[in-house]
C-alpha positions, 0 to 999 in steps of 0.5 A: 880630197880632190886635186888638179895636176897640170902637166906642162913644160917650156920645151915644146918642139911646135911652140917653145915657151907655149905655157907662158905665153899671153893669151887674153892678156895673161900667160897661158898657165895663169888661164888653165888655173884661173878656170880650175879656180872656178871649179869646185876643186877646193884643194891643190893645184900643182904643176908637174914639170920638168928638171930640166933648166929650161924650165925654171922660168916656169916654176918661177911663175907658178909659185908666184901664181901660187900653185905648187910644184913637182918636178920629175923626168922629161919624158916619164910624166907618170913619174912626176904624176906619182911624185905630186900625189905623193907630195899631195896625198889626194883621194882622186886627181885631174889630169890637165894639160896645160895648152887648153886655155879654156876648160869648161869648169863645169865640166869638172864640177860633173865629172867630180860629182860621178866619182861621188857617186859611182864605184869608178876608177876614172871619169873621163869623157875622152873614151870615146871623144865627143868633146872638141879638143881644149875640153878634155876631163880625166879624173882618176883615183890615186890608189889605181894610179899608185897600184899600177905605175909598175905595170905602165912600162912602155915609153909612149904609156909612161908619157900620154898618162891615161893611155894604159887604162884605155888600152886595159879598159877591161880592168878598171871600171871607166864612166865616160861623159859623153856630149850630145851634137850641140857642140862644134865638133869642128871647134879646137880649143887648145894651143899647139902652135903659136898660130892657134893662139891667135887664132883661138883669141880671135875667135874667142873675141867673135864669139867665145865669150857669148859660146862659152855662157851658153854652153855650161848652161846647155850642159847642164840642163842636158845632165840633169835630164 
């Protein structure tokens, strides 16, 4: 079983409020799980937020979309990690983002099929980058994660998740996707300030849809070489 973690809260400092607002029409959350829909993810998808008060409206808004919530410490994100997979028991997990409206679900649907295949502790295609920002995969196991929540200690590990494994690469067996020079690598695809959402609807309105159809079957057909 494999689930899909989304970590988001409403208090960000360049976009407060980011997650829920429209991009396309619809909140931006709804966008990121409407896209892991489409993936072969057939179990859970939790939101792990926050306690604080700031962000009710946010788990208001995913039970009503109908995704689970976790909520832990501000700034500890491994803990609410380590929270939801002990509320949702999975052999592996994805790390999601919740400012990356449009996620390539086939890119899941890939990293899922190496983590059948291969002894790994992670499948990322982030270690190295060659994927634009917004199409960011990490699938980790649980039973590393778990093992190794005690030695991830320093604050700047305990908030960006994944980074210790990459720091300690050398102790974990990583696949890393890598993506050839079809892909912009000028394109962004995630939301930090509210100046990228418009900015990323109107691209997506130029072009996206058209860019976003043929790239999963470029990928795909570069996989299966």
């Amino acid at each position: 079983m494999i689930n899909a973690i989304i970590q988001c809260r409403m208090s960000s400092k360049r976009f407060p409020g980011k997650v829920l607002s429209p991009f396309m029409g619809k909140p931006l959350l709804l966008n990121v799980v409407n896209r892991l829909r489409k993936t072969k993810i057939k179990s859970s998808i939790i939101l792990a937020t926050s306690n604080e008060i700031l962000d009710e409206p946010l788990v208001v808004y995913a039970k009503k979309i109908g995704i689970d919530v976790v909520r832990g410490p501000r700034d500890d994100v491994v803990k609410r990690y380590i929270l939801a997979l002990k509320k949702h028991k999975c052999e592996a997990f994805f790390r999601i983002c919740g400012d990356s409206p449009l996620l390539f679900p086939n890119l899941f649907d890939y990293a899922i099929s190496i983590y059948n295949k291969e002894n790994v502790d992670l499948v990322s295609n982030v270690f190295p980058k060659t994927f634009p920002p917004g199409m960011s995969v990490e699938l980790i196991k649980s039973s590393t994660f778990i093992k190794n929540n005690k030695n991830i200690v320093k604050k700047i590990d305990r908030e960006h998740v994944t980074k210790y494994f990459y720091d300690n690469s050398k102790k974990f067996q990583i696949f890393n996707i890598k993506c050839d020079k079809y892909v912009n690598p000028n394109l962004d695809l995630t939301v930090d300030e509210i100046k990228d959402l418009r900015n990323l609807e109107t691209w997506y309105l130029k072009k996206g849809k058209k860019y976003m159809k043929l790239f999963p079957i470029k990928f795909s057909k570069m996989l299966i070489k």
